[in-house]
LUMFIVEX-400973 format. One record per residue (C-alpha): residue number from 1; residue in one letter; y, z, x. Coordinates in Angstrom, 2 decimals. Layout:
residues N
<i=NUM	aa=a	north=Y	up=Z	east=X>
...
end
This chain:
residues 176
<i=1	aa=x	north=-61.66	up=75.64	east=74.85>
<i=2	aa=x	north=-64.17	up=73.29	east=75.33>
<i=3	aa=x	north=-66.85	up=75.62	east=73.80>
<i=4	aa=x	north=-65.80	up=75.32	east=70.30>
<i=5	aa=x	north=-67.53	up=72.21	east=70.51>
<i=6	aa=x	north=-70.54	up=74.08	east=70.32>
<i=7	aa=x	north=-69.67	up=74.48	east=65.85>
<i=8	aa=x	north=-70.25	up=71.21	east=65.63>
<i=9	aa=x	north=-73.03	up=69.11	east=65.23>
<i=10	aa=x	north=-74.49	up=66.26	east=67.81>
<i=11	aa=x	north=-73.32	up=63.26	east=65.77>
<i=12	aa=x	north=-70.01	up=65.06	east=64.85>
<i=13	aa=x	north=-69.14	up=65.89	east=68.36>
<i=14	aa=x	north=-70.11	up=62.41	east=69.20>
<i=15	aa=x	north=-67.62	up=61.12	east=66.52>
<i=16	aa=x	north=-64.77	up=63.19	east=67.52>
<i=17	aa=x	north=-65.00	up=62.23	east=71.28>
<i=18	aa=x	north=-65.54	up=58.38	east=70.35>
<i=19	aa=x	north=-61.87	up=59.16	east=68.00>
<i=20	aa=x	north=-60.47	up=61.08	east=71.21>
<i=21	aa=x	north=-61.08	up=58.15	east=73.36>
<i=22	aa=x	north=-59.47	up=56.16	east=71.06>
<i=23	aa=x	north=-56.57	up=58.02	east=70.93>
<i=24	aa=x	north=-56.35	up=57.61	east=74.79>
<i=25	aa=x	north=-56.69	up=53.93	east=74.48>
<i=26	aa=x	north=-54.10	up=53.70	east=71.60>
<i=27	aa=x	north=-55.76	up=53.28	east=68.68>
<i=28	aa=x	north=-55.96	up=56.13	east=66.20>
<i=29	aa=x	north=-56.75	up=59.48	east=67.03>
<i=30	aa=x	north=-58.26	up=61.98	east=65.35>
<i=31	aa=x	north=-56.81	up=64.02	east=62.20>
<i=32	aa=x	north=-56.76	up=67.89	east=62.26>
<i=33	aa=x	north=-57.22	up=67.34	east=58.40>
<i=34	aa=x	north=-61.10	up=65.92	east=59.44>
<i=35	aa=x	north=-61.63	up=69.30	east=60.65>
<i=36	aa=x	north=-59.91	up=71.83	east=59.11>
<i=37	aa=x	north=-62.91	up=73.71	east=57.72>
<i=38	aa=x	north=-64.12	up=73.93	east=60.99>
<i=39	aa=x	north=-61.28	up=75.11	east=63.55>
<i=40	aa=x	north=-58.07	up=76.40	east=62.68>
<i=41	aa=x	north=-54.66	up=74.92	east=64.11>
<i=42	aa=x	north=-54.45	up=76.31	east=67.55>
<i=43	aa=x	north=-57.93	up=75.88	east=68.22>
<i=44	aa=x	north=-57.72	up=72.41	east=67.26>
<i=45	aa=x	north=-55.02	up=71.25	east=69.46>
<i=46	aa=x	north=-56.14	up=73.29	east=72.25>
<i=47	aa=x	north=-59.64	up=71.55	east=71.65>
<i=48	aa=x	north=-58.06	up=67.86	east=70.98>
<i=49	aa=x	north=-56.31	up=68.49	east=74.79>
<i=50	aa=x	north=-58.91	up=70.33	east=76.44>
<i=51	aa=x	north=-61.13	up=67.09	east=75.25>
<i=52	aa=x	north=-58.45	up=64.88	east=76.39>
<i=53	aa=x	north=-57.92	up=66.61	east=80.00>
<i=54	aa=x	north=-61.65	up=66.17	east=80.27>
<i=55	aa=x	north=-61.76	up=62.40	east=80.22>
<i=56	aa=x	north=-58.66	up=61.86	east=82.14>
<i=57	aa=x	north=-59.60	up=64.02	east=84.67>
<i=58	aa=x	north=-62.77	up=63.10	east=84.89>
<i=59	aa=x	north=-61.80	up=58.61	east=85.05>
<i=60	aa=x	north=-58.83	up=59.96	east=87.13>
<i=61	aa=x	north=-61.02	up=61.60	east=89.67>
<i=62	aa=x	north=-64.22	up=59.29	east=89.18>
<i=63	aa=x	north=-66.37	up=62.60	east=88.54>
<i=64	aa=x	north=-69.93	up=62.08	east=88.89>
<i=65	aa=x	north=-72.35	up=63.01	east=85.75>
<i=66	aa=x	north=-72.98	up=66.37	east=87.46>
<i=67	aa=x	north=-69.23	up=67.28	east=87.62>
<i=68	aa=x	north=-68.83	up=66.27	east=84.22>
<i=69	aa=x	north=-71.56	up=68.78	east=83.11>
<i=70	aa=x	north=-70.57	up=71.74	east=85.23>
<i=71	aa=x	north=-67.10	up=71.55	east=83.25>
<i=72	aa=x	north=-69.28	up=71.68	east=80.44>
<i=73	aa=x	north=-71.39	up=74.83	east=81.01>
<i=74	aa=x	north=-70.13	up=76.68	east=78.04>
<i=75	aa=x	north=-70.47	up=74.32	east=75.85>
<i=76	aa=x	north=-74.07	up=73.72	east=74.14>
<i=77	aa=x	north=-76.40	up=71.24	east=75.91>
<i=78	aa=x	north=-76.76	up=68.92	east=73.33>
<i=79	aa=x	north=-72.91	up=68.80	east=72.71>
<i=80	aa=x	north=-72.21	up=68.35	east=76.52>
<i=81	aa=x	north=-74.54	up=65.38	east=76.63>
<i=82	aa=x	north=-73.03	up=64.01	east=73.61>
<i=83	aa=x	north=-69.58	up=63.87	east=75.72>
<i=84	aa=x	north=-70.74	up=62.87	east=79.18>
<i=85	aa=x	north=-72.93	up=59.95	east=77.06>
<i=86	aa=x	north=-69.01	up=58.78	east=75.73>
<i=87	aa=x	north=-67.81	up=59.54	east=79.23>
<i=88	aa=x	north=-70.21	up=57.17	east=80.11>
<i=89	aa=x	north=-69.99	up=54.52	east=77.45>
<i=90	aa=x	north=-66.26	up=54.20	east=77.60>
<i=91	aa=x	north=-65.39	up=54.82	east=81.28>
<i=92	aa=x	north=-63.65	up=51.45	east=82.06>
<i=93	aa=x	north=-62.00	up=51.79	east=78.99>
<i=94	aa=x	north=-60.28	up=55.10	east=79.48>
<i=95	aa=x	north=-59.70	up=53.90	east=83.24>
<i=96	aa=x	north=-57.95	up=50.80	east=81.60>
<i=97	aa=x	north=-55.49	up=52.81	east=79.57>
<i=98	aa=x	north=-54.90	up=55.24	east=82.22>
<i=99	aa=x	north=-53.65	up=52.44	east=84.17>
<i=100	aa=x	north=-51.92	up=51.30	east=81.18>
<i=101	aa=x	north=-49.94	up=54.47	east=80.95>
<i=102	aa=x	north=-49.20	up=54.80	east=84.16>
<i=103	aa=x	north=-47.70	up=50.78	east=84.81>
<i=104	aa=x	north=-45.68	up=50.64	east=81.80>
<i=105	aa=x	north=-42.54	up=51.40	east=80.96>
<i=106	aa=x	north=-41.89	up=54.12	east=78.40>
<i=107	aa=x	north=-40.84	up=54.08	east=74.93>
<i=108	aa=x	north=-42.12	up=55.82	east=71.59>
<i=109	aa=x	north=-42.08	up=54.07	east=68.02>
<i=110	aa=x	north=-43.49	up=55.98	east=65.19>
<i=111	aa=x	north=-46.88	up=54.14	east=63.60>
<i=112	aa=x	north=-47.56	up=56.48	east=60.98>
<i=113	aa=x	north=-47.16	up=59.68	east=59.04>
<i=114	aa=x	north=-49.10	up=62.03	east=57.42>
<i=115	aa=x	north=-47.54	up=65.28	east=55.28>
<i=116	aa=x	north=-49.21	up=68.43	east=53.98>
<i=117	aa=x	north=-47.79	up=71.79	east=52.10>
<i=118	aa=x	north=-49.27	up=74.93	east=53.08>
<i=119	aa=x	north=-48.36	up=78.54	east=51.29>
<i=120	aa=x	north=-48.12	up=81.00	east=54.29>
<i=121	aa=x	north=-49.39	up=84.77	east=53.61>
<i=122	aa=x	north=-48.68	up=87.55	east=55.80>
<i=123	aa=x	north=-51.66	up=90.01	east=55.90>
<i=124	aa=x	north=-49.37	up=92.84	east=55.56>
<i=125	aa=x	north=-47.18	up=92.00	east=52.93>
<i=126	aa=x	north=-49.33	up=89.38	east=51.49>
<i=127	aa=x	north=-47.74	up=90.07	east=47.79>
<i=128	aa=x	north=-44.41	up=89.90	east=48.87>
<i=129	aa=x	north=-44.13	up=86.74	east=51.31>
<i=130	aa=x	north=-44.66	up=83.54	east=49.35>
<i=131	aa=x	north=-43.35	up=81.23	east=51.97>
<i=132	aa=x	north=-44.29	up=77.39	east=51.74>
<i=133	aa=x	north=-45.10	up=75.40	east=55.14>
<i=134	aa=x	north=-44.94	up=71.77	east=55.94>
<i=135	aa=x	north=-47.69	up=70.41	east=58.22>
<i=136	aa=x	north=-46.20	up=66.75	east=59.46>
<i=137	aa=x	north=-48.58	up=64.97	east=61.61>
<i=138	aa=x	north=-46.65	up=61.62	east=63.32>
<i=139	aa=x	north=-48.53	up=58.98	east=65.30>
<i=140	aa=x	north=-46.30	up=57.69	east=67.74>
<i=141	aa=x	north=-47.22	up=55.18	east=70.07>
<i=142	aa=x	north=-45.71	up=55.29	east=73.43>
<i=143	aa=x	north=-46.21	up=51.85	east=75.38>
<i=144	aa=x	north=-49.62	up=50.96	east=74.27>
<i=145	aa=x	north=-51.15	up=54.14	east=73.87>
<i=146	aa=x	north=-51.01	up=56.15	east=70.21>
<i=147	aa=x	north=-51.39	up=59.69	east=70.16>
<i=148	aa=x	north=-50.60	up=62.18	east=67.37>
<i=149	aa=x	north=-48.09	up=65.24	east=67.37>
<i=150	aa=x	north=-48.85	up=67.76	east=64.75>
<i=151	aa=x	north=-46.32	up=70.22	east=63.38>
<i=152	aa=x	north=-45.65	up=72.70	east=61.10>
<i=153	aa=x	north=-42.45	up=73.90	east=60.24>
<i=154	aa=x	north=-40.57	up=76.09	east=57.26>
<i=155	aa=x	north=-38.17	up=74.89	east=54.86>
<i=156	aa=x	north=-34.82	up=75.13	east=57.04>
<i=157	aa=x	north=-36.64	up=74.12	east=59.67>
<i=158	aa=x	north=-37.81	up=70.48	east=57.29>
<i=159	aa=x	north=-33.87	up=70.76	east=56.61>
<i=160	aa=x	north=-32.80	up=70.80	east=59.90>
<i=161	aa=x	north=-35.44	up=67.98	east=60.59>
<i=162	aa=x	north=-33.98	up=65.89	east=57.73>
<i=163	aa=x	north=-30.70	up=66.12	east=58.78>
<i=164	aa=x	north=-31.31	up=65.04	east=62.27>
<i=165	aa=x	north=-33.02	up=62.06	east=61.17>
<i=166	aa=x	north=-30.14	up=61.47	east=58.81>
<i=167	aa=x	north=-28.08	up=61.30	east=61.51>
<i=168	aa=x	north=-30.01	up=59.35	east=64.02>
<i=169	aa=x	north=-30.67	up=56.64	east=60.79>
<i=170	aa=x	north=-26.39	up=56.56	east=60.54>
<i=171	aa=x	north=-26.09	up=55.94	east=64.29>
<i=172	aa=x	north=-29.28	up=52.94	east=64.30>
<i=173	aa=x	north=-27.04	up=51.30	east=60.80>
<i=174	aa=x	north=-23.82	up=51.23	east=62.65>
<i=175	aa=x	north=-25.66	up=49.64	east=65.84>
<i=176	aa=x	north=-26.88	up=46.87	east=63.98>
end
């Protein structure tokens, strides 16, 4: 999915692989809400793990600029450059957090949250389903790395959310 890099421009794509990277080292990662306009839900997170895939692979397996570029043949040349020049710029960082990951025990806290409401239509009975959607992005940082999970859910879905974090919040009170 790679190739839907090829919608943005240079110095976008060169942002959102710096943000990826970031994500893979723990600081924040990028928002779907930063690119909404541009790729819809799916092909977001399918791009946001294709991208990440790509830089752990390539760290992982100490790829060589030419390997790099082959698994970027579909996307536009100026794009592709743009990645392999992050590849390159932030190599022993990735490599560092890989490590990370892989040496430390692991636990998840939640950093932060981010909410949005959505009105669902369905293109065949678009006047007669009104039915509101939550879109709950959480950035959870497991050991030292922070990396976002995105979802969207309907209204007894939220409630069934709710009430399992209701629950969890009783147990943590009578712990303490």
């Amino acid at each position: 999915m790679l190739v839907l890099l090829s919608s943005l421009p240079v110095t976008d794509c060169l942002r959102l692989c710096h943000r990826v990277v970031d994500g893979l080292c723990g600081r924040k990662a990028p928002h779907r809400a930063d690119y909404s306009a541009t790729w819809s839900q799916d092909e977001w997170l399918q791009l946001l793990n294709s991208l990440t895939g790509l830089f752990q692979l390539a760290v992982g397996n100490n790829s060589s600029d030419e390997e790099v570029l082959a698994g970027l043949s579909d996307v536009g040349s100026s794009q592709a450059e743009a990645v392999l020049s992050v590849l390159r710029a932030r190599r022993e960082e990735i490599s560092r957090a890989l490590l990370d990951r892989t040496n430390s025990i692991s636990s998840a806290t939640l950093q932060d949250f981010d909410w949005q409401l959505k009105l669902a239509l369905s293109s065949d009975k678009i006047s007669s389903l009104n039915t509101p959607l939550l879109s709950l992005s959480l950035d959870v940082r497991e050991n030292s790395t922070l990396r976002t999970v995105t979802m969207e859910m309907n209204r007894e879905e939220l409630n069934t959310l709710i009430s399992s974090l209701e629950a969890a919040n009783k147990v943590v009170l009578q712990l303490k």
